[in-house]
C-alpha positions in Angstrom: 17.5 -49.7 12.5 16.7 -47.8 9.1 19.4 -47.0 7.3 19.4 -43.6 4.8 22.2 -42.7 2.8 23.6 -38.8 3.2 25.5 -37.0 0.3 27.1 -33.7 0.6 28.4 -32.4 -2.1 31.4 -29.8 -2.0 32.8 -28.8 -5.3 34.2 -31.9 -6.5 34.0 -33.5 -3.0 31.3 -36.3 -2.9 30.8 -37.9 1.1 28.7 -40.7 1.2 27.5 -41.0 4.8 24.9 -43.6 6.5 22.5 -42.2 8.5 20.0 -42.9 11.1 16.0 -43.2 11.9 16.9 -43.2 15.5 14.8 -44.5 17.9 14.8 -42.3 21.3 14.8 -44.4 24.1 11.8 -46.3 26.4 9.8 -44.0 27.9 10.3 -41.6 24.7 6.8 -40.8 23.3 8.6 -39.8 19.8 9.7 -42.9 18.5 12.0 -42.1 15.7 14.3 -38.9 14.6 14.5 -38.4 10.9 17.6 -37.2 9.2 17.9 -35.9 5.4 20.7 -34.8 3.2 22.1 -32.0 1.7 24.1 -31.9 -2.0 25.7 -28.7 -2.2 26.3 -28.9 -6.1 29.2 -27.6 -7.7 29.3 -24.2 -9.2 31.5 -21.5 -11.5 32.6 -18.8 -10.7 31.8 -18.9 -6.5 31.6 -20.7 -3.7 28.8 -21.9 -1.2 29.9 -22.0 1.9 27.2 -24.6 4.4 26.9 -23.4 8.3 26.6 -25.7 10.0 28.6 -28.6 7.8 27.2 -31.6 9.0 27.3 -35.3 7.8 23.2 -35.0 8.1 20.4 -32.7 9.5 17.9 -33.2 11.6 14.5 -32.7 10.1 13.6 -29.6 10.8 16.7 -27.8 11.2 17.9 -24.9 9.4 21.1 -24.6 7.5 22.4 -21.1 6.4 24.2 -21.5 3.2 25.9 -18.2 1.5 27.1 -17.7 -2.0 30.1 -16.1 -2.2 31.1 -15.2 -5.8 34.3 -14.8 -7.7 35.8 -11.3 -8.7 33.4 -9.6 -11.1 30.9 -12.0 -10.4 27.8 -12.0 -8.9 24.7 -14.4 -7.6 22.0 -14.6 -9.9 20.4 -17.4 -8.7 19.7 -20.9 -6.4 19.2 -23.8 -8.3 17.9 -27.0 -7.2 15.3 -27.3 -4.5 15.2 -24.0 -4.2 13.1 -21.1 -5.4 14.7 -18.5 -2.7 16.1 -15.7 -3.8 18.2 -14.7 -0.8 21.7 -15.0 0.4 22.4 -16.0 2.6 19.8 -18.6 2.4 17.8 -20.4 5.5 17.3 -23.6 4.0 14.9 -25.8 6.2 15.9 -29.5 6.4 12.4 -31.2 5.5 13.5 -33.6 2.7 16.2 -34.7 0.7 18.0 -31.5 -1.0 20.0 -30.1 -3.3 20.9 -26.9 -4.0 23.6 -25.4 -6.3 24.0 -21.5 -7.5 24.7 -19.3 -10.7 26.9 -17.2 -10.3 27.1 -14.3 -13.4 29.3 -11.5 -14.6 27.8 -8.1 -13.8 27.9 -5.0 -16.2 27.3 -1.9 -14.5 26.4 -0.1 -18.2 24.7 3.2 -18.8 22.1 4.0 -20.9 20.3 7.6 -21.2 16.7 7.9 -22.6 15.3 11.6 -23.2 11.5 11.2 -24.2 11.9 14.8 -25.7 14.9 14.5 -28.0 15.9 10.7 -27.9 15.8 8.4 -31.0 15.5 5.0 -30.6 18.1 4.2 -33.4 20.6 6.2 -31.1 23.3 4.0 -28.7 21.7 5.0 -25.3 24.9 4.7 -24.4 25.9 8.6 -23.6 24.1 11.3 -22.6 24.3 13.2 -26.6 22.8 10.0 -27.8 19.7 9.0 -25.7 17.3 6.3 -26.8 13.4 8.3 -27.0 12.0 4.8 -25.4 13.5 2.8 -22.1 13.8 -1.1 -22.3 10.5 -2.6 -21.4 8.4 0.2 -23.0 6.4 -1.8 -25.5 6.8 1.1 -28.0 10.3 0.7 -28.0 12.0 0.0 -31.2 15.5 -0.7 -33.2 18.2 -0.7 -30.0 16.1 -0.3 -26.5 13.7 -3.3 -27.6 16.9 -4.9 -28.7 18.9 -4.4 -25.3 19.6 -7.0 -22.9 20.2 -5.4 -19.7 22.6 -7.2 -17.6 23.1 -7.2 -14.0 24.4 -3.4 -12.6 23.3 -1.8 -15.3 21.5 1.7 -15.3 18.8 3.3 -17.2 18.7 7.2 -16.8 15.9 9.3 -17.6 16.6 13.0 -18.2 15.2 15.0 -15.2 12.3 17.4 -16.1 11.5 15.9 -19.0 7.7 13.8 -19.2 7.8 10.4 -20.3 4.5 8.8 -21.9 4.9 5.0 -22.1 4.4 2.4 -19.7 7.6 0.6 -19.0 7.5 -3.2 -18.1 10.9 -4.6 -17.1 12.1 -7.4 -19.2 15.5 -8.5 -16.9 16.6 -8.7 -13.4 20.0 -8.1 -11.9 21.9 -10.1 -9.3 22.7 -9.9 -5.7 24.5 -6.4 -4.9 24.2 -5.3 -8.7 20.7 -4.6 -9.5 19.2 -3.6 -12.5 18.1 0.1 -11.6 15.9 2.7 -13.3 16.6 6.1 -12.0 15.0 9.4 -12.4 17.3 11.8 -10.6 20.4 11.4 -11.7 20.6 13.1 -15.4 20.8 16.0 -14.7 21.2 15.4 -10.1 18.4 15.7 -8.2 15.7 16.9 -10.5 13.3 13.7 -11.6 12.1 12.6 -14.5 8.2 12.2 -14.9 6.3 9.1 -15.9 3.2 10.6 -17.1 0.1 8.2 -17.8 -2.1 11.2 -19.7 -2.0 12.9 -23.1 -3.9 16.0 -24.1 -7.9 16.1 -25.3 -7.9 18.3 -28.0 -11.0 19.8 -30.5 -13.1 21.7 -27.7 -16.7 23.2 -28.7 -18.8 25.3 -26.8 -22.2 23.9 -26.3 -25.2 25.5 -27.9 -27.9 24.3 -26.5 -29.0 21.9 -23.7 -29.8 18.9 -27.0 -26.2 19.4 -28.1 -25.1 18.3 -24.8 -27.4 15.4 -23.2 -30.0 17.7 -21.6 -27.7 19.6 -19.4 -29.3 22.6 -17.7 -26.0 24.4 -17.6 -25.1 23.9 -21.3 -24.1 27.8 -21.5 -20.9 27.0 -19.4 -19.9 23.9 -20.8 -17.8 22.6 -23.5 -17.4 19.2 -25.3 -14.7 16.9 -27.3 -14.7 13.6 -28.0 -12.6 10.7 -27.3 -12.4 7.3 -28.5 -15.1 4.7 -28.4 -13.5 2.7 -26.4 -12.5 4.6 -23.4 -13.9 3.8 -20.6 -15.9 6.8 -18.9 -15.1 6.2 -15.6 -11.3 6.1 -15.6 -10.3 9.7 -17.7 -8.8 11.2 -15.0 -9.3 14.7 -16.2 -7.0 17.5 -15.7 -6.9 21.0 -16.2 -3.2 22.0 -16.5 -2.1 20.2 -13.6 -5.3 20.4 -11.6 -7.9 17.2 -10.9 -11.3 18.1 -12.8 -14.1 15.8 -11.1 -17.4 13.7 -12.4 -20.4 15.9 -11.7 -21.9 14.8 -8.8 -25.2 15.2 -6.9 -25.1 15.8 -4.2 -22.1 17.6 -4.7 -19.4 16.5 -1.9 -18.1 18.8 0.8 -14.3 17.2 -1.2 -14.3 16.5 -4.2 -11.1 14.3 -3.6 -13.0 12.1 -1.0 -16.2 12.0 -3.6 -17.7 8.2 -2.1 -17.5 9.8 1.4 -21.4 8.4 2.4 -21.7 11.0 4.7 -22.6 13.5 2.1 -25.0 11.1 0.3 -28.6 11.3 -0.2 -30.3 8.8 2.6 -32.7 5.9 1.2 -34.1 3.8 3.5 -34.3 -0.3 2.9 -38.1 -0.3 1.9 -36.7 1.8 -1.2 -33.6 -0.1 -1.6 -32.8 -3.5 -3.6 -29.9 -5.2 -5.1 -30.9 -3.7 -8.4 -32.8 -0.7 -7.6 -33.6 2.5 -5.9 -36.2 4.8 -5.4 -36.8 8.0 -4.5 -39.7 10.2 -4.9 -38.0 13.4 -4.1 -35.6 13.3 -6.3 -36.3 11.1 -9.4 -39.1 13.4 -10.2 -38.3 13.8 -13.8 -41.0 13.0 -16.6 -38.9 11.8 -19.3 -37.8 8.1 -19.1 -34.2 8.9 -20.5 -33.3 11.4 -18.4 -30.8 9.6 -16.4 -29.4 7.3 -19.2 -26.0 7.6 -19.0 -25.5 8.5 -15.5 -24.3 6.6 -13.0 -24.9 6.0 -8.7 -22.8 5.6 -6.0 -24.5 3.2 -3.2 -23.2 2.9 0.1 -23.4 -0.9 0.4 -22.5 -3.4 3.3 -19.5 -3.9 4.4 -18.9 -0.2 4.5 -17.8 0.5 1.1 -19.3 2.8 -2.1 -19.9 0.7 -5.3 -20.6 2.8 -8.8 -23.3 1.1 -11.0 -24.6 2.5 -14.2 -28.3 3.7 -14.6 -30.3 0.9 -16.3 -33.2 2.2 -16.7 -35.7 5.1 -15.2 -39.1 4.7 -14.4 -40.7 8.0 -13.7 -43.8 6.8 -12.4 -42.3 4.3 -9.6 -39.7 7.0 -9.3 -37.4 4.6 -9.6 -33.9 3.3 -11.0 -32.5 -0.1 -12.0 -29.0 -0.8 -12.1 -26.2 -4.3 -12.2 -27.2 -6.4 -9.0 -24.9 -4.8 -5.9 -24.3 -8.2 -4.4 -26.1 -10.6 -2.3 -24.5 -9.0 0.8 -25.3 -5.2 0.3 -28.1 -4.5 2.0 -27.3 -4.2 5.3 -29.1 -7.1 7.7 -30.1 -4.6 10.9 -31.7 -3.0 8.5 -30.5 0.7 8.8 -30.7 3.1 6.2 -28.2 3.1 3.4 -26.8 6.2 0.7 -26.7 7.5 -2.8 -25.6 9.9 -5.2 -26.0 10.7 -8.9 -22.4 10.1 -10.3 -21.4 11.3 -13.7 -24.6 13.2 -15.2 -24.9 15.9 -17.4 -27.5 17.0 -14.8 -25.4 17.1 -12.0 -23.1 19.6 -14.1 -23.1 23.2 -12.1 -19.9 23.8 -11.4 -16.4 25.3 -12.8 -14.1 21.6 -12.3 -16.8 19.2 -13.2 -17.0 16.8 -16.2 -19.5 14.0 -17.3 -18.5 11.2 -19.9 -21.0 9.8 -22.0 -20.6 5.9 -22.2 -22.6 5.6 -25.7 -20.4 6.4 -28.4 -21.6 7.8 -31.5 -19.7 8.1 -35.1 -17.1 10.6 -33.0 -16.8 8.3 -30.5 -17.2 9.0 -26.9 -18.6 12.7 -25.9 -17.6 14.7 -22.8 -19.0 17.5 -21.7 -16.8 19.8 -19.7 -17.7 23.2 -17.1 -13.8 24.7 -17.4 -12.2 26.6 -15.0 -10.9 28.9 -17.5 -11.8 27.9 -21.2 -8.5 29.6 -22.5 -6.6 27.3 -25.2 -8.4 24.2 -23.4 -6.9 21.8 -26.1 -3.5 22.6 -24.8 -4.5 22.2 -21.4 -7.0 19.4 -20.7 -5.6 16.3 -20.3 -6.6 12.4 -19.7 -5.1 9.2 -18.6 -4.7 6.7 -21.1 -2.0 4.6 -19.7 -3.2 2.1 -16.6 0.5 2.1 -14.7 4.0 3.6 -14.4 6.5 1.2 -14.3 5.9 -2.7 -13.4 8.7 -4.2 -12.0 6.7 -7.4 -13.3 7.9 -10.6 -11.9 11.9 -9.6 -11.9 14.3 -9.8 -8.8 17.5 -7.5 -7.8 15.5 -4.5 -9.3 15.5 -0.8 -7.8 13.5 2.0 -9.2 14.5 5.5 -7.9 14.2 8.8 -8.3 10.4 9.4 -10.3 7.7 11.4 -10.7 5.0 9.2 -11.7 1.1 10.6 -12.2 -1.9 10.3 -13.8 -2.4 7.0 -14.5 -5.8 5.4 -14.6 -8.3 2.2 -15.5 -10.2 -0.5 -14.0 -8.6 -3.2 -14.0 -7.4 -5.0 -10.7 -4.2 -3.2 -10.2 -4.9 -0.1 -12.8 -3.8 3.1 -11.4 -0.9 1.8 -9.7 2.1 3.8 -9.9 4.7 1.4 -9.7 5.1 -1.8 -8.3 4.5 -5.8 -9.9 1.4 -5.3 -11.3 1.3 -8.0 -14.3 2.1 -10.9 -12.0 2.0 -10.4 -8.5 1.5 -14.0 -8.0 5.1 -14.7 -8.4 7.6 -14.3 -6.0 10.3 -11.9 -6.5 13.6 -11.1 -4.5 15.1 -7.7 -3.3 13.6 -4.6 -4.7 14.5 -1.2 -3.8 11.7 1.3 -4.6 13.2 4.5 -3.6 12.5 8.7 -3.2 9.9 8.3 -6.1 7.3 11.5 -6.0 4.0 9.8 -6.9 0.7 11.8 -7.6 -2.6 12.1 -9.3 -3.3 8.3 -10.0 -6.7 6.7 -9.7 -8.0 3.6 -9.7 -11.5 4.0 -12.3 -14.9 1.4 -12.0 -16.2 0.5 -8.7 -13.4 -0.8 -6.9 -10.6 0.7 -4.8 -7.2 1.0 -6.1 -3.8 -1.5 -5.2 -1.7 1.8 -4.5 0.8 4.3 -5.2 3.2 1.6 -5.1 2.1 -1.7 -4.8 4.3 -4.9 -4.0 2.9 -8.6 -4.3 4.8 -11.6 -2.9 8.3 -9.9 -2.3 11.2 -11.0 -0.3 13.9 -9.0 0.9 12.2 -5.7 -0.4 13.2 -1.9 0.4 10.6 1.0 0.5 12.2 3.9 0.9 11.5 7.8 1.0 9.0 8.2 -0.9 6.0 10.5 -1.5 2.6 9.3 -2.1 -0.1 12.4 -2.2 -3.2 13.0 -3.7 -4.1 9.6 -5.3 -8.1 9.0 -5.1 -9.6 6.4 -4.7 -6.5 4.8 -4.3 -3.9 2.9 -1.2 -0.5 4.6 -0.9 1.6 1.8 -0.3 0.2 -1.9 -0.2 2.3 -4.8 0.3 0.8 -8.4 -0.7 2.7 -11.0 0.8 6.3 -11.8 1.3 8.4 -10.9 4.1 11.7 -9.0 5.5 10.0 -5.8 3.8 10.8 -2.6 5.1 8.7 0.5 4.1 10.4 3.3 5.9 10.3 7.2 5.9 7.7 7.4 3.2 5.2 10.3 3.6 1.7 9.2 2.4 -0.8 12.2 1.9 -4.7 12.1 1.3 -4.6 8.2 -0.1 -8.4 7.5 -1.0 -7.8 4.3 0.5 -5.8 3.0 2.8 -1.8 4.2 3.2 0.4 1.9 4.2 -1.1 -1.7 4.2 0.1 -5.4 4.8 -1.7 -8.3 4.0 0.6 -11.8 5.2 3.7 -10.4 5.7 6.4 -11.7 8.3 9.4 -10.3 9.7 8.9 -6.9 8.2 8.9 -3.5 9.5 7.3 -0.3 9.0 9.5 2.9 10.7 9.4 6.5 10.1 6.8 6.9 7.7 4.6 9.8 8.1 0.7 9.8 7.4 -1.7 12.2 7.0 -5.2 12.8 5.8 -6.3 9.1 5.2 -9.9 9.7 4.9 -11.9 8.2 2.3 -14.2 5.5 2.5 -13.6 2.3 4.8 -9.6 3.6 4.5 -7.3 3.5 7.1 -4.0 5.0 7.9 -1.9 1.7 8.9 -3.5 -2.0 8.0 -2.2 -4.7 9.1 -4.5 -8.1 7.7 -4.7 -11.5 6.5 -1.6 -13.3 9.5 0.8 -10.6 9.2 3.3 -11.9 11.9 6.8 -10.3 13.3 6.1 -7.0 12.6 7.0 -4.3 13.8 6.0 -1.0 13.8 7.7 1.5 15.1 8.1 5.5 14.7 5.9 6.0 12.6 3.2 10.0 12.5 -0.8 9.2 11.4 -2.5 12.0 11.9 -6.1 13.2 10.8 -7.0 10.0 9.4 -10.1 7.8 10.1 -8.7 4.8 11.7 -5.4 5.7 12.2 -4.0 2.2 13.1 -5.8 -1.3 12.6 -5.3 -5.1 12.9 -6.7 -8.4 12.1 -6.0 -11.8 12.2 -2.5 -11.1 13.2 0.3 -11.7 15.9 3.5 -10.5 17.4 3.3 -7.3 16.4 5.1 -4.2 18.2 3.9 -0.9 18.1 7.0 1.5 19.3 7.4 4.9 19.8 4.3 5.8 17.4 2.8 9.3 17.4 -1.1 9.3 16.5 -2.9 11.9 17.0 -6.8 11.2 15.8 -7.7 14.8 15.3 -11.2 14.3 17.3 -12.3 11.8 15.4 -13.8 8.3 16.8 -10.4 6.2 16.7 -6.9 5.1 16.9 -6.2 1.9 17.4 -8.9 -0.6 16.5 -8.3 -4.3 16.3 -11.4 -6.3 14.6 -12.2 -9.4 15.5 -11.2 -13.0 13.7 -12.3 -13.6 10.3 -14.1 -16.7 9.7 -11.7 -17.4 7.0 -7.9 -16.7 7.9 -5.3 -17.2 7.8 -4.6 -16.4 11.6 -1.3 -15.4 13.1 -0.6 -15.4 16.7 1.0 -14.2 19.4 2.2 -10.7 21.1 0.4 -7.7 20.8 2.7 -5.2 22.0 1.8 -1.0 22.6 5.3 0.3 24.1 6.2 4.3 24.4 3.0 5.6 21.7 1.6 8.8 22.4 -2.2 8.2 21.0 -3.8 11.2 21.6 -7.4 13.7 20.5 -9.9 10.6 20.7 -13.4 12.3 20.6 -14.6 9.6 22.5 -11.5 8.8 25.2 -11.3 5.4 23.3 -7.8 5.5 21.6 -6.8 2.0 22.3 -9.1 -1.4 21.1 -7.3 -3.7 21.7 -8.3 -8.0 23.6 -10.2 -9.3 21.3 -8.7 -12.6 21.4 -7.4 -13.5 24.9 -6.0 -16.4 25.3 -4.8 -16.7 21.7 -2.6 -13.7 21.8 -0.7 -11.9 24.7 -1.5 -8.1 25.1 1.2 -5.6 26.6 0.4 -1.9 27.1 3.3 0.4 28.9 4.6 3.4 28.7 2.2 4.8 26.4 0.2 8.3 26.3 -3.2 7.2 25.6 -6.4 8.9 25.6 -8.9 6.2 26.7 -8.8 2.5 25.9 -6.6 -0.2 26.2 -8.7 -1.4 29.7 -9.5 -5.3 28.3 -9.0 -7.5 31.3 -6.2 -9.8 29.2 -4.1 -6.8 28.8 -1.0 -6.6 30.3 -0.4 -3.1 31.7 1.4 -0.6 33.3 3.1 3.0 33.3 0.5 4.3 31.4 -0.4 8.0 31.4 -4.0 8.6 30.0 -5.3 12.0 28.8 -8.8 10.5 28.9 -10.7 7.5 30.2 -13.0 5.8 28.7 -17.0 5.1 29.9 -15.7 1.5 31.0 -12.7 2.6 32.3 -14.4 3.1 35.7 -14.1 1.5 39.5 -17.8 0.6 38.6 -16.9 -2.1 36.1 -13.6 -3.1 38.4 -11.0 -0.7 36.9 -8.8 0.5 38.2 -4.5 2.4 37.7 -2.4 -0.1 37.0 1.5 0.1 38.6 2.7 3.7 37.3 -0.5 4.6 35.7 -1.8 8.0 36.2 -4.5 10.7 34.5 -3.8 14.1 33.2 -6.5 15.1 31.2 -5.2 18.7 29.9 -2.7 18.3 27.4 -1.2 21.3 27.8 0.4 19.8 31.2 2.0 16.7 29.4 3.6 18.4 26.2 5.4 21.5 24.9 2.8 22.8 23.1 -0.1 20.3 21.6 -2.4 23.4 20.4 0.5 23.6 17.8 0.1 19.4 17.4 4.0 19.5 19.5 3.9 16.6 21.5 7.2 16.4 22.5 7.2 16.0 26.6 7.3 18.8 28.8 10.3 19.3 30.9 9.4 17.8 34.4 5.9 16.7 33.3 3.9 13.7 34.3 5.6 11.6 31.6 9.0 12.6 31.8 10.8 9.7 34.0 7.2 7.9 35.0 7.9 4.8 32.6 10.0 1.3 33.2 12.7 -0.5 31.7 10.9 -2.3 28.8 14.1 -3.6 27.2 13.8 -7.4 28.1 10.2 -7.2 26.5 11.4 -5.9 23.0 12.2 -7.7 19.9 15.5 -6.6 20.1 16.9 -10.1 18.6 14.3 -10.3 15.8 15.4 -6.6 15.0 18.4 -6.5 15.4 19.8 -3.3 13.7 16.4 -1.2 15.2 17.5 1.0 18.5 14.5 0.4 21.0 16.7 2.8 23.2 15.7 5.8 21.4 12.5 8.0 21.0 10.1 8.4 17.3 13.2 11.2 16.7 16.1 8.8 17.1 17.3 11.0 20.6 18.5 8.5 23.0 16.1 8.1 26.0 18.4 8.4 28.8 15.8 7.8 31.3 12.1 5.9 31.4 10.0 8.3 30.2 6.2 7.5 28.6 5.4 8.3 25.4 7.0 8.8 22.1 9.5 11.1 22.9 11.7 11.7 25.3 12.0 14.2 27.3 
């Protein structure tokens, strides 16, 4: 019989206790039970309480120990073996441990920054002596690069005022006092503005077509220069507070959605290579450097639009040469691909159009601009020179509230972001609160899409909350990277280039209330959830008029409840893709309860099966217009406003238990011309569903009321759908 000695450790309490490798009896295929210790260590200024106290733990078992600190105290860390920064913390029993905790003394100091009229050799410390720079701006000097913020304390911005730095945070706070940066509160409710662009100033009218790279138009047009080493593809123009676009040929139906293929020019394969096109249409042109300078978007497998710079032009071949697009862009089944001519003095015919040279001469960098008013355009053209609002960067107990935060712009991997842990989000970090920020007119520049409005890497314990993300191209509204117990919840995400609201490996997170519209750029979706996200739920949330409104992959037990998505005759709503070949995989349910999924232009609303036997598929009480017919789906009390070609007693469908079909809309809800799809009094939804209570994961989310519709009105009887009646 082994023999391993247990410690626990209790203040100044030491218990040595033997324990056992036990062996579990004849018969028993498990041969021995292991048992490992726990040292709580001793620690100032709190307490760690251990549930359950035990004199050892099985392995495997989970003990819940909470920190509880002294008066004006507060937990700043674990220590030991530990990393965790929650409390209380589940602490799995799978080796020898020890864990101890910090405990700190909180502030809960003010300090006032005005960008307008602040010097940095003022206090900070009251609203007649603001610093000009906030702590973390790396133009900060004499007392905000100085400061050490401690935990509680708060930086206010004045409201209305624009702020032009870029703010890393340099501290964290502590459990229950964060470290907060807020917009809104000096003077209430109006928000300060993070601003990423400053003016362009020393406009010329163009003289001739020479003066301005050959472009046809020179008559409207007017150039400045900018420094040699911007990069051309991340300005960001404005006018006042309007987007001004890269000329574009052809031009696109929305010039906000510019890599949409559909408006592209078609080439087929046998004109098509990794580093070249060809098109004897169109690159008719005699002169060899007619298109230096310009650029292509290419519509490249998997589904995405890549920008590459004109290489060369060889008028004869009618051909250009560009970077190689990958050894995977040209699509195998050989279909036809797409172009445009992106960013070309050429493709300049048009008031809101702009064209960047990427050779600099002694000036530096020329742009060539078609206005839409050419009054005083020094005071009113602007570009983005800063990449990114404010990084939280790797720091815990943080909360950022209250913002406007816009045009900011590069290439880099997470350039364009708004706000989020953009330096290092590698590294874990522990209860953020990222909340009623306004967030606009950021881009992501180069080929790639952008990380997000707000973008969270590896985050435990994190809050976003009631915020707006519009107008951001080429760019996700909300993207979470790892982590878990996230909640993003009553955010509204408008016209994201890419996808809204994304997670890629999260568990036991949940996104509620959040309202989507407009998600229609290329291979973007409205809700993502990738990579083994697993314990999710999702759950009252609008997408509407987006391309794929909700998708899934590689994931399990995941609840969709009480969601409203109405597809807007387009092809989709609910779409999960098949397994990746390389993970990681989650498994387990796949739940549709009370949705209303609804205007499918092909009566296929629902995708879901494609991995019986690995997960377990549930669809009830849900409107649906076509779809969710897989054989491994579990169904039942579902009203569909469509069926789909399969859904037919010539494959061997049929109604499952409560199922009916009402095809016109207009007999299921109030009014759904005016997109009202709350349930008509005494339609066939009202009262048809079940009792889906003992299905829920009501323990998992605990504090969520699956007894009430997407409005938060209790349903008082069964009904199908997202509302009730």
């Amino acid at each position: 019989m082994a023999l391993r000695s247990i410690h626990l450790f209790f203040r100044a309490l030491v218990v040595m206790i033997p324990a056992l490798c036990v062996s579990c009896g004849e018969g028993c295929n498990n041969t021995r039970s292991v048992y490992y210790a726990l040292t709580v260590l001793e620690s100032a200024n709190g307490t760690i309480v251990v549930d359950p106290v035990r004199s050892h733990y099985k392995e495997g078992f989970t003990v819940r120990l909470t920190a509880i600190p002294a008066d004006g105290y507060a937990l700043y860390s674990w220590s030991g073996d530990t990393d965790s920064g929650e409390n209380p913390l589940p602490l799995v029993m799978d080796s020898d441990k020890a864990v101890g905790a910090e405990f700190v003394q909180y502030h809960d100091g003010v300090y006032y920054v005005d960008y307008e009229s602040g010097s940095d050799g003022n206090s900070g410390l009251a609203e007649s002596a603001p610093w000009k720079h906030a702590p973390g701006d790396p133009e900060a000097e004499n007392n905000p690069a100085a400061v050490e913020l401690l935990p509680g304390d708060r930086v206010l911005f004045r409201g209305g005022v624009a702020y032009r730095g870029n703010i890393a945070m340099q501290a964290g706070g502590a459990f229950g006092h964060p470290i907060t940066y807020r917009g809104d509160a000096w003077p209430a409710g109006q928000k300060a503005v993070i601003d990423g662009s400053d003016l362009v100033e020393g406009w010329t009218a163009c003289g001739s077509a020479e003066e301005c790279f050959g472009a046809e138009n020179f008559g409207n047009i007017y150039y400045a220069y900018i420094p040699a080493d911007a990069d051309p593809l991340s300005l960001n123009l404005h006018e006042d507070d309007d987007f001004l676009w890269p000329a574009q040929d052809p031009d696109p139906a929305e010039p906000f959605f510019y890599d949409d293929a559909d408006g592209f020019r078609t080439v087929t394969q046998d004109n098509l290579t990794r580093t070249s096109l060809a098109d004897d249409e169109y690159f008719t042109q005699e002169d060899e450097s007619y298109w230096d300078d310009s650029y292509l978007l290419v519509w490249v497998n998997p589904n995405i639009v890549v920008t590459v710079k004109i290489l060369s032009y060889d008028p004869a071949a009618h051909r250009v040469t560009f970077d190689d697009l990958g050894e995977n862009a040209i699509y195998p089944d050989g279909r036809d691909q797409a172009y445009a001519v992106f960013n070309s003095p050429h493709a300049l015919d048009g008031p809101g159009e702009y064209f960047a040279s990427s050779t600099p001469d002694e000036n530096g960098l020329k742009i060539l601009l078609w206005p839409r008013s050419a009054v005083n355009l020094g005071e009113r053209i602007s570009r983005s020179v800063r990449s990114y609002g404010i990084d939280v960067n790797t720091r815990s107990n943080a909360a950022i509230q209250g913002f406007e935060v816009r045009n900011h712009c590069g290439t880099g991997l997470r350039d364009g972001v708004g706000i989020g842990t953009i330096s290092a989000a590698h590294i874990a970090s522990y209860n953020l609160t990222i909340k009623d920020n306004y967030i606009t007119h950021n881009r992501k520049g180069g080929s790639s899409g952008g990380y997000g409005g707000i973008f969270i890497g590896e985050c435990y314990g994190t809050l976003v909350e009631g915020n707006e993300i519009v107008d951001n191209p080429r760019q996700a509204g909300i993207f979470f990277g790892g982590g878990a117990r996230i909640t993003a919840r009553d955010n509204i995400i408008t016209r994201s280039g890419g996808t809204s609201l994304r997670f890629y490996g999260v568990e036991e997170s949940r996104m509620t209330g959040n309202t989507i519209t407009d998600s229609n750029g290329s291979h973007a979706n409205g809700i993502t959830l990738y990579l083994g996200c697993k314990n999710i739920l999702v759950a009252n949330n609008r997408v509407l008029d987006s391309g794929s409104p909700i998708t899934f992959q590689d994931s399990g037990n995941l609840w969709f409840v009480n969601n409203l998505v109405d597809a807007c005759d387009r092809e989709s709503n609910v779409n999960e893709w098949g397994d990746t070949s390389h993970g990681p995989w989650a498994r387990g349910v796949i739940a549709f309860f009370n949705n209303t999924l609804v205007r499918n232009n092909r009566n296929a609303s629902l995708n879901i099966g494609d991995n019986p036997g690995k997960n377990a598929y549930y669809s009830m009480n849900n409107i649906i217009d076509g779809g969710g017919n897989a054989s491994c789906v579990r169904r039942s009390h579902n009203l569909y406003t469509g069926l789909s070609w399969s859904q037919d007693e010539y494959y061997g469908w049929e109604l499952a238990e409560g199922e009916a079909v009402e095809e016109d809309l207009a007999d299921v809800f109030d009014d759904p011309a005016s997109l009202a799809y709350t349930l008509l009094t005494g339609g066939p939804a009202a009262g048809a569903g079940r009792d889906l209570m003992s299905l829920v994961p009501a323990e998992l989310f605990s504090d969520f009321d699956f007894e009430s519709d997407i409005d938060g009105n209790p349903r008082t009887q069964y009904d199908i759908g997202a509302y009730a009646e």
